[in-house]
N, C-alpha and C positions, 0 to 999 in steps of 0.2 A: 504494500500500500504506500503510496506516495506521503512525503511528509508533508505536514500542512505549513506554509509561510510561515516567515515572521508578523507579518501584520494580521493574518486570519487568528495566531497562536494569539493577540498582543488583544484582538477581539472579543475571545473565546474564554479568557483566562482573566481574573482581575484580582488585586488581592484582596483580603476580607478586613484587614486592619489590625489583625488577632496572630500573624504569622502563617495564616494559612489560604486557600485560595477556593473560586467558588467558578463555577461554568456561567461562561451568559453568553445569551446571544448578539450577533457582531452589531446589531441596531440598540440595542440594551449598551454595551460597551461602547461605543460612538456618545451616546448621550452621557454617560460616565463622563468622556476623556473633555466632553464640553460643556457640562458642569449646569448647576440649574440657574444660571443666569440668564441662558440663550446659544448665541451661536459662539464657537471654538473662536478666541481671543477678545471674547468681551463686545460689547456695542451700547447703542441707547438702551436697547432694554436691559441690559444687566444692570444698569447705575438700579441702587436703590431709589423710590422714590417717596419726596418729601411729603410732609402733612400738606403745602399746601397745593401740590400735583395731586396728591389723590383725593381734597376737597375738591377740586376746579372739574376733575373726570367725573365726580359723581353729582357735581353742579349742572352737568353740560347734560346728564341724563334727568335728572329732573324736571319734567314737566312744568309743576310747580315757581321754579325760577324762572324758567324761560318764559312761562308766560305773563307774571309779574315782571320781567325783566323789561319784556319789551311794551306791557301798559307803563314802566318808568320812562325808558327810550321815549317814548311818547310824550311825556308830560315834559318831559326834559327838554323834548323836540321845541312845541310850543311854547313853552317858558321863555326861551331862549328867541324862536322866530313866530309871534302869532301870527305876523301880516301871512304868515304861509298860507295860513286855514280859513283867515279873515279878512276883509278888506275895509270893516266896518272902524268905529273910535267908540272905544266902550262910553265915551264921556258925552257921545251926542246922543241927546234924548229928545222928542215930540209927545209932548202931555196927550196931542189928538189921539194917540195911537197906546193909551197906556192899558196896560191890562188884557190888549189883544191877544188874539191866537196867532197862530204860526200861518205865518204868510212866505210869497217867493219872496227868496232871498233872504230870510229869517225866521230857519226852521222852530227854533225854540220859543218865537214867540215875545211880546214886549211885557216889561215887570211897569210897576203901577208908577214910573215917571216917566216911561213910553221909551229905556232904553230897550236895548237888543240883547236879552239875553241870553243870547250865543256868542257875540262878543263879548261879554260881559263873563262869560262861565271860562272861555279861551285865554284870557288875561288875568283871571285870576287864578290861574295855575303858575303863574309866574310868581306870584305873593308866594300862595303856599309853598311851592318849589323852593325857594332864597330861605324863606326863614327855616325851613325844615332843615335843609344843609348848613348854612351855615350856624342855625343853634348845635345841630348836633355834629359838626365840628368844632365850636368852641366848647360844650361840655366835654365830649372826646378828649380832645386835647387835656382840658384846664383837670379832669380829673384822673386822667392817666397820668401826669404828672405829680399831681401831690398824693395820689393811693401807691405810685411806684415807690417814691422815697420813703413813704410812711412804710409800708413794709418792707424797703432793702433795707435800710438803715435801723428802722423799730425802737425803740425806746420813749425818751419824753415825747418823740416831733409824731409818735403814733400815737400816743395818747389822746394829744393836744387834736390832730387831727381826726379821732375818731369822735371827740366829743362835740366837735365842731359841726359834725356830720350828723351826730344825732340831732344836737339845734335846727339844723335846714330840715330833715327828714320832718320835725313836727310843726311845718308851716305848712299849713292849706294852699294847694298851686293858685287854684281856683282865686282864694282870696288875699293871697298872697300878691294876684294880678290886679284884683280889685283896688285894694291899698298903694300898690308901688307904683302901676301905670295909669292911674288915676289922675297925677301930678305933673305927667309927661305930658308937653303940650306939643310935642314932636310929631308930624304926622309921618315917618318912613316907618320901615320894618327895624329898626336897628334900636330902637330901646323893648320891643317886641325880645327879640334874639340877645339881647343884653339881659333881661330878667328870663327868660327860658335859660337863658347857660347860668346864671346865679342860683338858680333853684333846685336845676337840673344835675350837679357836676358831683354829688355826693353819693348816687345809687353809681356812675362811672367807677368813680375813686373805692369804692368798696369792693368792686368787681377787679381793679388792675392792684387793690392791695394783697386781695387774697392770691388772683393768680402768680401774684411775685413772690409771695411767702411760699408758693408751693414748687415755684421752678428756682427759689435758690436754694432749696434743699438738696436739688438732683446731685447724680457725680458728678456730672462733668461740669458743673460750675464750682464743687469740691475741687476738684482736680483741678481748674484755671486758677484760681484763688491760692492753691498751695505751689503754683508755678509763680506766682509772682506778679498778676495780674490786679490792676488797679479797679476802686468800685467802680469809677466810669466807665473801663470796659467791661467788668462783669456785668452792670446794668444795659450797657445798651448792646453789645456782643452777643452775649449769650442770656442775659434772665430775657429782656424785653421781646426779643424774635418768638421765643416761646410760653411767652403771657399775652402777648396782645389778641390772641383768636377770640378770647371771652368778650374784651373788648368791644371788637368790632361786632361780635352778636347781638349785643344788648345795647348797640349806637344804632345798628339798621333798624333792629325792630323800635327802638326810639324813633326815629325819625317821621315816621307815623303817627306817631304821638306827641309828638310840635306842631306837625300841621293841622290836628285836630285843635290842640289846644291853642296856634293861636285863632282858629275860628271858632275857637268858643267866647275869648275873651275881646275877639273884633264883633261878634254877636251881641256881647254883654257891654261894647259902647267903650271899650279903657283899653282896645288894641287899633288895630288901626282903624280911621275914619275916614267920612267921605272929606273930597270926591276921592280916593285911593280907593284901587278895586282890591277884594276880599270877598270869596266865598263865604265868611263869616258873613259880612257889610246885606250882599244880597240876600240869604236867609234871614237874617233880622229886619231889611225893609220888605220881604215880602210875608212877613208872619202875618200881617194884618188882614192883606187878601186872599190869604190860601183859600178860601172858597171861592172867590171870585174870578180867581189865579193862579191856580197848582202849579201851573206848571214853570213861573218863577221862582218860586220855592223848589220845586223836585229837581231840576236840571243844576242848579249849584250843590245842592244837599248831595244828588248822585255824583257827579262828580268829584266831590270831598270824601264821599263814602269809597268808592274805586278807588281814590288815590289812596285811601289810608290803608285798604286792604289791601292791595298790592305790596306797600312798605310792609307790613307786616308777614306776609307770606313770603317774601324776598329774607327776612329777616329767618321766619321760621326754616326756608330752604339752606339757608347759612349755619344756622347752628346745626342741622344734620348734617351739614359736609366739613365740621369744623369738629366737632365731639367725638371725638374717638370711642367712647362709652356704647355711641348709639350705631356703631356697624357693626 
């Protein structure tokens, strides 16, 4: 009988790890000799991949994001160009025309001072839009900073700041807005987003306190630390890249909830006012007529209701591609 190669023997034969040796077939040994990363010398799929490669894979299968995704894309669109969708001025109204139905060229119909609102619903997705982002990038920010160093650091600057937190936690938002922007005689968004990120920055700061107390525990920030590694770069090197996920969880699905809340408080007369357009502004002038008028009330109400659920379903879609717990 013929003897078998050196490469069918090299196929056929592998060792066991133990001294001794074990039969496999030459496709079994091929996959052996190229290891379970992929193909024989490594490539993109052998790299291990990071948390946030395999939140963004399981983002892109989610339904749920994508299609909140793209009601944000949307509102984002608009915000940014109404004249796209409109050609109308939210600010030009005709009294003849107040309280009508939907005529050409103004599907939605006029509210009881004969504006358009359809233009009037398109423009104030801009309102909502700015203060949602930009409050929940200043609480962002302002409490991921001070919940960081309260937990890297710990001691008195944790105390001091945990009790601080408790103070803001036991102010009513509600009338908390009642009292503060009461006084503001400012009609923009920006003392709106100045008391949202004042009130706001302490549920933040308790979420990036805890996850920094839990990621400088780990080894490998042991290990930087007794290399010789300073707090600056243990904080923003290695704790901060692996604390910020909770973060941004509980910023998205916040953002939702600024833009509710400033049209509750543009509703209740102490956020923004006319002529400044607000989803809030139109559902508090058309309360009066809703029977006469539904449907200036319902087309601002539904589109503040959409846009809130979208941020929160965006958000809810985020914390299942970020929590390791829940795959």
């Amino acid at each position: 009988m013929p003897e078998p190669s050196s490469q069918q023997s090299r196929g056929a034969v592998a060792g066991t790890g133990m001294g001794g040796t074990m039969d496999l077939a030459a496709g079994e040994a091929a996959t052996l000799e190229r290891g379970p990363g992929g193909p024989a010398g490594g490539g993109p799929d052998s790299r291990p991949r990071s948390l946030w490669s395999d939140a963004w894979r399981d983002l892109r299968r989610n339904p749920v994001f994508l299609l909140s995704a793209l009601v944000i894309l949307f509102l984002v669109f608009i915000s940014l160009w109404p004249s796209a969708v409109t050609s109308g001025n939210p600010l030009d109204c005709d009294l003849a025309k107040a309280q009508d139905g939907s005529a050409p060229g103004h599907p939605f119909g006029f509210d009881g001072q004969g504006c358009d609102v359809y233009t009037r619903t398109v423009y104030g997705a801009r309102t909502s839009v700015t203060v949602g982002v930009c409050a929940t990038l200043g609480v962002a920010l302002l409490g991921s900073v001070l919940g960081g160093l309260a937990g890297f650091f710990g001691g008195a600057w944790d105390a001091v700041l945990s009790r601080i937190t408790d103070v803001f936690f036991a102010i009513p938002v509600v009338l908390g807005g009642l009292v503060l922007l009461s006084v503001v005689t400012s009609n923009t968004v920006w003392p709106v987003v100045g008391f949202m990120v004042l009130l706001g920055w302490p549920q933040i700061s308790r979420i990036a306190r805890g996850s920094v107390i839990t990621a400088r525990q780990n080894d490998y920030v042991q290990a930087a630390r007794a290399l010789g590694a300073s707090p600056a770069r243990l904080l923003l090197r290695h704790i901060a890249p692996n604390a910020v996920a909770p973060v941004i969880v509980v910023a998205t699905i916040a953002l939702g909830t600024y833009i509710s809340l400033e049209a509750t408080l543009s509703y209740l007369g102490v956020g923004l006012k006319p002529p400044s357009v607000s989803w809030g502004i139109d559902i508090s002038a058309a309360s009066p007529y809703i029977r006469n008028a539904p449907h200036a009330l319902l087309w601002p109400a539904g589109a503040l209701a959409v846009t809130v659920l979208a941020f929160i379903m965006l958000g809810d879609a985020v914390r299942d591609a970020l929590d390791p717990k829940l795959r």
